[in-house]
C-alpha positions in Angstrom: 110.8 101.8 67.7 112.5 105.3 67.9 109.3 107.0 67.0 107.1 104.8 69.7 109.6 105.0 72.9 109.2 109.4 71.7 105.5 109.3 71.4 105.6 107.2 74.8 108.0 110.4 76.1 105.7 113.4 74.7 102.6 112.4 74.0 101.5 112.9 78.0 103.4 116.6 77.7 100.9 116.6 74.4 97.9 115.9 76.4 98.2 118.0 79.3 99.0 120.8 77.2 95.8 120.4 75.3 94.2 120.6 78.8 95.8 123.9 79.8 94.7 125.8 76.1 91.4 123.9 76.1 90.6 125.4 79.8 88.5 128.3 79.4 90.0 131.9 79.0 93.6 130.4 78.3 92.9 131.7 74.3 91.5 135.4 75.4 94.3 135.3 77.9 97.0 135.0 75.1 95.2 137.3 72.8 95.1 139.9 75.5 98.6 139.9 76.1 99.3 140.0 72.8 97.0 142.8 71.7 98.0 146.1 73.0 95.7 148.1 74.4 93.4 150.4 72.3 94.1 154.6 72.2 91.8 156.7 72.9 90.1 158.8 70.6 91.5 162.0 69.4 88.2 164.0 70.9 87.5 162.0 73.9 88.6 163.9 77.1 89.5 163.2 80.7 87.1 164.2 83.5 88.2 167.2 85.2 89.2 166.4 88.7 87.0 169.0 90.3 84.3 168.2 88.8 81.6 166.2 91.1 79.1 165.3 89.4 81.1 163.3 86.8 83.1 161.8 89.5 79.8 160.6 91.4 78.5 159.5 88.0 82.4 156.5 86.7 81.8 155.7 91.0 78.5 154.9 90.2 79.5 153.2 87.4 82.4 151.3 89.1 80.6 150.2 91.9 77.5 149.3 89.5 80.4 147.4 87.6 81.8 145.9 90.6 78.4 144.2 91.9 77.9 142.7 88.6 81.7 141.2 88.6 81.1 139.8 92.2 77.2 138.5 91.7 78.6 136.5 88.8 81.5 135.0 91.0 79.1 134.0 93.3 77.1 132.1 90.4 80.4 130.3 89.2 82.0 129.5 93.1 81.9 125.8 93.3 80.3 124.1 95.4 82.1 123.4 98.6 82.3 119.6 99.6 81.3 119.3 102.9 84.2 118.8 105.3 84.8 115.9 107.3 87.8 115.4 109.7 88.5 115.4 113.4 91.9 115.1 113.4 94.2 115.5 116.6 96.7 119.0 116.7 99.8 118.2 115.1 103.7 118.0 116.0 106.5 116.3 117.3 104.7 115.8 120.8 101.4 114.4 118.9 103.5 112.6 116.2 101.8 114.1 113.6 103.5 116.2 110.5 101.5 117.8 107.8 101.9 119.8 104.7 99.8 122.0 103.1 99.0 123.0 99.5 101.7 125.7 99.7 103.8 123.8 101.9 104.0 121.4 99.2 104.8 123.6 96.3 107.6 124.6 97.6 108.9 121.0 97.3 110.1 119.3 94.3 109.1 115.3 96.0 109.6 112.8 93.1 107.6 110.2 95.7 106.0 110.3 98.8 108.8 109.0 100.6 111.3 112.2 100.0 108.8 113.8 102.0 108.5 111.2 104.7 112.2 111.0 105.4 112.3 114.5 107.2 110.2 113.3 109.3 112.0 112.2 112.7 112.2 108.1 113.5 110.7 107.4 109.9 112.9 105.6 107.5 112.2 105.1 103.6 112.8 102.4 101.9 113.8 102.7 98.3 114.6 99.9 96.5 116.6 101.4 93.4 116.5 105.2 92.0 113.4 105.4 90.4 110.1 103.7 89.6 111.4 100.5 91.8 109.3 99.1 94.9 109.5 102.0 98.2 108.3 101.5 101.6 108.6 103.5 104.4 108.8 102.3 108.2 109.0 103.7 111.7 109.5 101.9 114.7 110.2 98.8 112.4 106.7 99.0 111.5 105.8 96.9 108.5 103.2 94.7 107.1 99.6 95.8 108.3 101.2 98.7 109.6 101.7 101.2 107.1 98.8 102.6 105.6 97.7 105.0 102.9 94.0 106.7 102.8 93.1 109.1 100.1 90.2 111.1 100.5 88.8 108.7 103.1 89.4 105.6 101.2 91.8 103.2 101.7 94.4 102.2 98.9 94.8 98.3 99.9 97.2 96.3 98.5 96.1 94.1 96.4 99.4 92.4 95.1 101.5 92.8 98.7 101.1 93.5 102.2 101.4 97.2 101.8 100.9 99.6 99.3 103.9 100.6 97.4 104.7 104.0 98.3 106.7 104.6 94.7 103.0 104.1 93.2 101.1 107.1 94.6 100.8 110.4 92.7 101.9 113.6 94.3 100.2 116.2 91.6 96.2 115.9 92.8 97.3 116.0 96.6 96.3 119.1 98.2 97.4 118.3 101.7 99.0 115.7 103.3 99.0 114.4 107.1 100.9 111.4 108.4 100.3 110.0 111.7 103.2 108.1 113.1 101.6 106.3 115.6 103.3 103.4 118.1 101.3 100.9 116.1 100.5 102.3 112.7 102.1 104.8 110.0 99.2 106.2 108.5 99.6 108.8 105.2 96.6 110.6 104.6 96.0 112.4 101.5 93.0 115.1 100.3 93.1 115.4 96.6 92.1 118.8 95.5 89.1 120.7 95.3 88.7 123.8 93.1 88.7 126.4 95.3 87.9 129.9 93.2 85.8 130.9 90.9 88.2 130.8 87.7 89.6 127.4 86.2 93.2 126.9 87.9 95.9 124.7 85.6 99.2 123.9 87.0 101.9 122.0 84.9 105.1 120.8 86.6 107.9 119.5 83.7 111.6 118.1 84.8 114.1 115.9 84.5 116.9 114.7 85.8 120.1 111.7 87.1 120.0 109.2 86.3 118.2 109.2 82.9 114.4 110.3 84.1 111.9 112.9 82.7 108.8 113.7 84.4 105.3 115.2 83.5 102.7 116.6 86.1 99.6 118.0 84.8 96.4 119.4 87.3 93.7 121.0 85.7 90.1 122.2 88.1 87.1 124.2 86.7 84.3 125.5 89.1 81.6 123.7 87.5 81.0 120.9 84.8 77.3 120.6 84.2 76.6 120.7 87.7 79.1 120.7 89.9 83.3 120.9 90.2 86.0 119.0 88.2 89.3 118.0 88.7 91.5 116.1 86.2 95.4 115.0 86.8 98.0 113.2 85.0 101.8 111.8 86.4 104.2 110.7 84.3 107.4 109.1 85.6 109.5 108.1 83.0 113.6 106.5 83.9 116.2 104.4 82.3 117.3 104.0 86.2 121.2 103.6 87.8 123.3 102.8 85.0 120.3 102.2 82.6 119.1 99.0 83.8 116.2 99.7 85.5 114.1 100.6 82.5 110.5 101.5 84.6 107.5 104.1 83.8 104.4 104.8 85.3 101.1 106.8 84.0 98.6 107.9 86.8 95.3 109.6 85.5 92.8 111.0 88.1 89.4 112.6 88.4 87.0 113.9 90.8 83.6 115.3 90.0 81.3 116.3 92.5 78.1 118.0 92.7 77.4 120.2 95.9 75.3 122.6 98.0 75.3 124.5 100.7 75.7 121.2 103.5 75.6 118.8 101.3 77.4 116.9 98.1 78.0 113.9 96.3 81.3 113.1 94.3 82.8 110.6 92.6 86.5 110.1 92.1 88.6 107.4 89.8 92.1 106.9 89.8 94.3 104.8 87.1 97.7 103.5 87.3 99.6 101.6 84.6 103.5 100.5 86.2 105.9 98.6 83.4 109.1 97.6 84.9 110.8 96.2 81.1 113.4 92.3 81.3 116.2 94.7 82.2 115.0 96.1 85.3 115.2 94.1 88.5 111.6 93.3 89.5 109.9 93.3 85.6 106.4 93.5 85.6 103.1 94.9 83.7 100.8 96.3 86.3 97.4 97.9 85.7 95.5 99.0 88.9 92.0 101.2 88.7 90.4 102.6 92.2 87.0 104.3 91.9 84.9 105.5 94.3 81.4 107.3 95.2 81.1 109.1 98.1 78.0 111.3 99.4 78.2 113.5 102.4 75.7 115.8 104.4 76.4 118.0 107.1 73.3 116.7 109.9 74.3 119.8 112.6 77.3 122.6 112.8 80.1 120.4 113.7 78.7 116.8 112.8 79.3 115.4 109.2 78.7 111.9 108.1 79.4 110.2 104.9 78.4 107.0 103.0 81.5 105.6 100.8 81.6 102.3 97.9 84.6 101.9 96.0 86.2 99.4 93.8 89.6 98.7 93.4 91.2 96.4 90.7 94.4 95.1 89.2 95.7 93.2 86.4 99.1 92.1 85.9 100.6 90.0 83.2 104.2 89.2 82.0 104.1 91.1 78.9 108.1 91.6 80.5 109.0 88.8 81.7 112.3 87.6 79.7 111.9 86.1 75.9 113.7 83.4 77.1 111.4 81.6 79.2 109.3 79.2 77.7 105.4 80.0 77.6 104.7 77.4 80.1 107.3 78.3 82.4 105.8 82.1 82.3 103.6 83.8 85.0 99.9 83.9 84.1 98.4 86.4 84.0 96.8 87.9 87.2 93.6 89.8 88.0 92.2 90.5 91.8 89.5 93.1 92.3 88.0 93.4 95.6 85.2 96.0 96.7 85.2 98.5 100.0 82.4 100.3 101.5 81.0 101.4 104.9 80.3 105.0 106.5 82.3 107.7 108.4 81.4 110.6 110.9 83.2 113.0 111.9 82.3 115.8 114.8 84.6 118.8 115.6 82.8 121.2 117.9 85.4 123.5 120.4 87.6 121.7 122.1 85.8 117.8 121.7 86.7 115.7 118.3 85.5 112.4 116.8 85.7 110.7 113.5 84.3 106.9 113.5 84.8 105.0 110.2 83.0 101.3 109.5 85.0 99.9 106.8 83.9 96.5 104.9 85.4 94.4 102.1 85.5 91.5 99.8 88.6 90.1 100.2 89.7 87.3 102.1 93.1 88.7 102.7 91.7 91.9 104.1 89.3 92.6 106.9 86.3 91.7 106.2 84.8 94.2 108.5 86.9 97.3 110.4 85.7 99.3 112.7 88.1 102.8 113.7 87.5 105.3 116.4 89.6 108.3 116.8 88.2 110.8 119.2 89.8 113.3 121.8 89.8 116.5 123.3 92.5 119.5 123.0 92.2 122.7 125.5 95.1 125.0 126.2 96.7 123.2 129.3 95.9 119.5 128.7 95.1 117.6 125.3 93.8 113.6 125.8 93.3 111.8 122.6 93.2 107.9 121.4 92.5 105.6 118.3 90.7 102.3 118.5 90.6 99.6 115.9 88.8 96.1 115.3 88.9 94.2 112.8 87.1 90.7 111.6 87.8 88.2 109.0 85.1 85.9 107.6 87.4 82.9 109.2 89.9 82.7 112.4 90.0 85.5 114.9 89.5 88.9 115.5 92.5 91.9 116.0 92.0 94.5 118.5 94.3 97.3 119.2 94.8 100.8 120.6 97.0 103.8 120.9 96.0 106.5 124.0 97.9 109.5 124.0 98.1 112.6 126.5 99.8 116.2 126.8 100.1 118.7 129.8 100.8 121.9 128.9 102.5 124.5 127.6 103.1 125.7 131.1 105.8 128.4 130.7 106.5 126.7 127.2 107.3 123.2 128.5 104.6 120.4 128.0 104.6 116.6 128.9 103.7 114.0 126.6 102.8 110.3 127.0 101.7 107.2 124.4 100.6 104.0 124.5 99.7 101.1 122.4 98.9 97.8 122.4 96.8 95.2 120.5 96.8 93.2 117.4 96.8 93.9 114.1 96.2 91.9 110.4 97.5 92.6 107.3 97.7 90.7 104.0 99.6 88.2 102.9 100.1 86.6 99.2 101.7 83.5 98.0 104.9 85.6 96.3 105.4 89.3 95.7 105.0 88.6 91.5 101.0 88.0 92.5 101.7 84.7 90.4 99.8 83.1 93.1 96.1 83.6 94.1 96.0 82.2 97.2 94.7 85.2 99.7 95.5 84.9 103.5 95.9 87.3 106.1 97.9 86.8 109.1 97.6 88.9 112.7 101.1 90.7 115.0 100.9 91.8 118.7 102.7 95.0 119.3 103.3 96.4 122.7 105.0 100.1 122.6 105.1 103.6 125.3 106.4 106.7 124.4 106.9 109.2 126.5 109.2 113.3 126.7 108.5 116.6 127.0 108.4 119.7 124.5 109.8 122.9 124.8 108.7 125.7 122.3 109.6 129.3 123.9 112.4 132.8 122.6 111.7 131.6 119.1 112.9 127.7 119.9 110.9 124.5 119.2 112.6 120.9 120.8 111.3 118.2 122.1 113.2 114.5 123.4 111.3 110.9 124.0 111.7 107.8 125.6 110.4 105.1 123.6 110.1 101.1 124.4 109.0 98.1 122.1 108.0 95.1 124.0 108.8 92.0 122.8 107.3 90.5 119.7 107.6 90.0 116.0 109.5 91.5 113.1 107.7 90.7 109.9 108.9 91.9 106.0 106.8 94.4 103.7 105.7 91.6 101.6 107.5 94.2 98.7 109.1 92.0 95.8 112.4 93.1 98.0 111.9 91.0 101.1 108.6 89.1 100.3 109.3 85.6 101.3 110.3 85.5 104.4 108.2 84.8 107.3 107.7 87.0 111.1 110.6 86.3 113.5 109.9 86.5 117.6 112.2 89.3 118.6 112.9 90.9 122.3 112.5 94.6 123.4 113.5 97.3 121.8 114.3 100.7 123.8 115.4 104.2 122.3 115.0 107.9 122.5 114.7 110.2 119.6 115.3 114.2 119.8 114.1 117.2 117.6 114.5 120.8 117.2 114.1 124.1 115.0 115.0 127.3 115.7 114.3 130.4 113.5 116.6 133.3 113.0 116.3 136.6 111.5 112.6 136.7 111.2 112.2 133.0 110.5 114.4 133.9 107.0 116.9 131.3 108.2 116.0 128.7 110.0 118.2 124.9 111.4 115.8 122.0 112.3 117.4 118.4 113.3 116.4 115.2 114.9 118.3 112.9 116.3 117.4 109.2 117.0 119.8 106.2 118.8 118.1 102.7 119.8 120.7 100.9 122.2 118.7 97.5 122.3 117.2 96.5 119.2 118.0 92.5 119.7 117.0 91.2 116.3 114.6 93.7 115.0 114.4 94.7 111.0 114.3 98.1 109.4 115.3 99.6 112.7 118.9 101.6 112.3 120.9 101.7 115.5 120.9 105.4 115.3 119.8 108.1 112.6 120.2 112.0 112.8 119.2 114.8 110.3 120.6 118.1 110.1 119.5 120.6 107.5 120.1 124.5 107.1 116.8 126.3 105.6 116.8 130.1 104.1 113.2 131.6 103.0 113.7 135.1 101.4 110.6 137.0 99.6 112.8 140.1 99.3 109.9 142.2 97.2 107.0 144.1 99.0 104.9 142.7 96.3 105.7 139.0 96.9 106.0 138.3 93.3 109.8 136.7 93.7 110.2 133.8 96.8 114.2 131.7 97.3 113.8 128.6 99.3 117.2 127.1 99.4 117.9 123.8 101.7 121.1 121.8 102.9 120.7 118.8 105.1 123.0 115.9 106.2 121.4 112.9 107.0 123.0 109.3 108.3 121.4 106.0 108.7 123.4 103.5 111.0 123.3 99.9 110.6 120.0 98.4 110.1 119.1 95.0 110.4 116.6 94.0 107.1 115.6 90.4 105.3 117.9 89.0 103.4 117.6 85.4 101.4 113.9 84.9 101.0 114.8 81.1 100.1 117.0 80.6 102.9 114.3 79.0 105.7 114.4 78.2 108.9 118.2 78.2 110.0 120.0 75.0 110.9 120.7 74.2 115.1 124.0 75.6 115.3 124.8 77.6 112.7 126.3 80.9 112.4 124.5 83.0 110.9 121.2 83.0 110.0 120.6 83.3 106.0 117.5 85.3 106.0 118.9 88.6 107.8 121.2 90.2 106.3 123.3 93.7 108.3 123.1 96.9 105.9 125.9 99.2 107.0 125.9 102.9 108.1 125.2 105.7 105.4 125.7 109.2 105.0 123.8 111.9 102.3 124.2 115.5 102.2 121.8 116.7 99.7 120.8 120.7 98.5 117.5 121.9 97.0 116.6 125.5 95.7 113.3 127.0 94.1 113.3 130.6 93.0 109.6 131.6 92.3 108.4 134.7 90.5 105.0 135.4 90.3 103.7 131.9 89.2 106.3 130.4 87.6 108.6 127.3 89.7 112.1 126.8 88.8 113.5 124.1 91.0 116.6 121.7 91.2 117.0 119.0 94.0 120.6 117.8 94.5 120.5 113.9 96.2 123.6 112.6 97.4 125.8 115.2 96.4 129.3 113.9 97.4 128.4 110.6 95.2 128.6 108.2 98.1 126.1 106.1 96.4 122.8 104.2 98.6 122.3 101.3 100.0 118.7 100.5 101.7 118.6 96.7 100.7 120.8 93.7 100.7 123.2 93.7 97.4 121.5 97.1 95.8 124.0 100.0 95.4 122.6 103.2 93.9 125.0 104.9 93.0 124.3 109.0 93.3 123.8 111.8 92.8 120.2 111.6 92.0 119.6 115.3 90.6 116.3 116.1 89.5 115.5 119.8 88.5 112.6 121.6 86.7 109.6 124.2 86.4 106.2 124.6 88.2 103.5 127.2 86.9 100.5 128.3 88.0 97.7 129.5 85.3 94.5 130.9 87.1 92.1 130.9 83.5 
């Protein structure tokens, strides 16, 4: 047993290692470092500096040399997929935060959520320390209305009504946008793409508090037979808070495409095994397989349309469910596959955008057909942009909504900002969290939301304030094994403001960014704290001319207040006159200061993150204390083969 749970451990850290000496060059590289260089011979003899015609003959020479080097680059440069987005600017104003493929190197994220959570208004929800089900919510947006697309395609959930956040992979991503709409949080992910004309490897190895050990691996070569590969494995391995919440997961992940000048095809497969063992609080054996086929062609400059199919599968059994249930008391074994295809365009041509996606599927639970329009235009003084969604089941109605946005400005480095949305929206809905059931339903909220502040972003500072207002309506759970059972609840308005800032100091080397949000009528409304700031301290040194040696260091302070989230999922309907009503239950006010510091030199990573450093412990759902900190500390490196 010892030798299986180390071969379960190392035998990933095995594989991608194999990768990294397999890619090409890696063995010349290591013999040339080890090698020294040869000496000259005793009668060869330096060209005399004055002499011209031997210099004009090595420049010769070297450039003839240097035109071979480059012509065979240009033989190996892969192909580049055609681009395809029309995406609105980003910022506070927008509501829009992105990160980019450095941006996100400099960040040692162990999920998607401890990125999300410096965003302003959003709030993660984790439901233990590691490997346990995560959500994320803002504006006590929930089912239907959280959404993650990668590469285009959306990861639906198959097992729940959204996609558990703990689940995606952060190795393969090479930049990430989320779009915190009024009506919709929507995380969207492009995977890499080789990008040069030499093989590029990057391993990322840590571990950490509580007991977990982690294993990143990204390997991408120009061209494989005809066209670029990439290849990815994340590991997650954890014993959890006080070792009971035994949990791993194993994603593997590959993209080949082949490509020309305006045109490509790729394919792309993703595969996820989750095993949450008897001890852990939600035990499960998961299995879930995406793959997908995507060809794109550039028609015009600035217009780009693409054909998509994809499949996406899961399987889950209860390998882990306790020995001492009887077999006919146990879970069967579950298996839902549904199938997604349609087309997108995209046009981005000066100041006017578009992107229009047709989206169709085989599941009852989900939309049968969707139908997205995002389109705008941005100019210097005024910036008008909107997304429209309909979506059609094979039985009961339709769901339309809509978000319209508008910005005046910068005049004098002030700009006004306005949002609205309104509409309906479905999302899925299964018989229980486990997927014991295979019943498939969908059911369809009304949301009814403005937003509306100014920005100011002049003398080196960046702030911004909103008014924001939720109409009345409905307050629904995740559908996440932590709150699954419990049904929407009619709630009234909602009305808050939220504030941000950053400033940069000495050159942008120190910098202080903090939001600020407070709701003073939230009557009723889950996963909505009464107020939530964020302070955090940033310094960015890169004290060598060359650049070869980078310190990122970061404090930050952050409090949740009380926050109203399901409670009892058995509880029902409660009884005329009672006190309190079983299914809610009040989470207090919480307070984190955590640190983070990476030191790069040259290639090479070296990383700690420090969560919950006074040891305060967590709390984000009823009855769960995770007790902190949560450090998790390690290496990134680079290889360019």
């Amino acid at each position: 047993m010892i030798a299986r749970h180390a071969m379960r451990r190392f035998a990933p850290a095995a594989l991608a290692f194999v990768l990294c000496t397999a890619a090409p060059g890696f063995s010349r590289a290591l013999t040339a470092q080890d090698t020294p260089p040869p000496k000259p011979r005793p009668d060869s003899v330096a060209p005399p500096r004055d002499s011209a015609a031997v210099r004009d003959s090595l420049l010769r020479v070297d450039s003839l040399r240097r035109a071979m080097q480059l012509a065979m680059q240009r033989d190996s440069l892969p192909g580049v997929f055609p681009d395809l987005h029309a995406d609105a600017p980003s910022g506070f104003a927008a509501g829009v935060w992105e990160w980019t493929q450095e941006e996100l190197l400099r960040e040692a994220a162990l999920t998607i959520g401890d990125l999300l959570r410096r965003i302003p208004g959003v709030q993660p929800i984790r439901a233990g320390t590691h490997v346990q089900p995560e959500a994320a919510t803002a504006f006590g947006l929930t089912r239907g209305r959280v959404q993650v697309e990668v590469d285009g395609y959306v990861l639906d959930p198959l097992l729940s009504s959204v996609y558990d956040l703990s689940q995606v992979e952060l190795i393969n991503i090479a930049s990430l946008r989320v779009e915190r709409r009024l009506d919709l949080l929507k995380i969207k992910i492009i995977t890499a793409h080789p990008g040069g004309a030499q093989p590029y490897t990057r391993v990322e190895a840590a571990t950490g508090q509580p007991d977990v050990n982690a294993f990143r691996g990204l390997f991408l070569v120009p061209k494989v037979i005809v066209g670029p590969l990439g290849l990815a494995l994340d590991r997650l391995d954890t014993d959890g808070a006080l070792g009971k919440e035994h949990a791993n997961t194993l994603t593997g992940w590959a993209k080949w495409s082949w490509t020309n000048a305006r045109r490509g095809l790729q394919l792309e497969f993703r595969r996820q095994n989750l095993e949450r063992e008897p001890i852990a609080p939600w035990p499960t054996k998961r299995t879930r397989s995406d793959v997908v086929l995507r060809a794109r062609t550039q028609v015009i400059k600035g217009l780009t349309v693409e054909l998509f199919g994809g499949h996406s599968s899961v399987k889950q059994d209860s390998g882990t469910v306790a020995t001492t249930i009887p077999d006919s008391l146990k879970p069967p074994t579950l298996k839902r596959d549904h199938w997604q295809g349609g087309g997108r365009a995209a046009f981005n041509r000066g100041p006017v955008y578009a992107l229009g996606t047709l989206r169709m599927r085989g599941s009852d639970a989900l939309p049968k057909q969707e139908l997205e329009l995002s389109a705008g235009f941005d100019t210097r003084l005024l910036q008008i942009g909107g997304d429209v969604a309909q979506q059609s089941w094979s039985e009961g109605p339709s769901a339309l909504t809509y978000d319209v946005r508008g910005q005046v400005g910068p005049l004098a480095g002030i700009a006004g900002f306005v949002e609205l949305a309104d509409g309906d929206r479905g999302a899925p809905v299964y018989a229980d969290s486990d997927g014991v059931s295979i019943r498939e339903d969908h059911v369809i909220s009304s949301r009814s939301a403005m937003r509306a502040g100014a920005m100011l972003d002049r003398f080196g500072v960046q702030a911004g304030v909103a008014y924001i207002k939720l109409d009345p309506g409905a307050t629904a759970p995740f559908g996440l094994p932590f709150d699954s059972a419990a049904g929407a609840t009619a709630v009234g308005e909602a009305i808050g403001f939220e504030t941000w800032g950053r400033i940069g100091l000495f050159r942008n080397r120190f910098a202080l960014d903090a939001s600020y949000t407070y709701w003073n009528k939230v009557e009723a409304w889950t996963y909505i704290p009464t107020r939530n700031w964020r302070i955090a301290g940033e310094v960015h040194l890169s004290p060598l001319p060359s650049g070869n040696l980078e310190v990122f260091a970061r404090l930050e302070s952050l409090r949740r207040g009380s926050m109203l989230v399901y409670g009892d999922p058995d509880a029902g309907e409660p009884a005329p006159g009672a006190i309190e009503d079983l299914r809610f239950r009040q989470l207090e006010a919480q307070q984190l200061l955590n640190g983070y510091l990476q030191i790069r030199i040259i290639d090479v990573r070296a990383f700690i993150q420090w969560e919950d450093m006074l040891g305060k412990g967590r709390v984000e759902i009823p009855d769960r204390i995770t007790p902190g900190p949560r450090v998790y500390y390690g290496v990134k490196w680079q290889l360019f083969n």
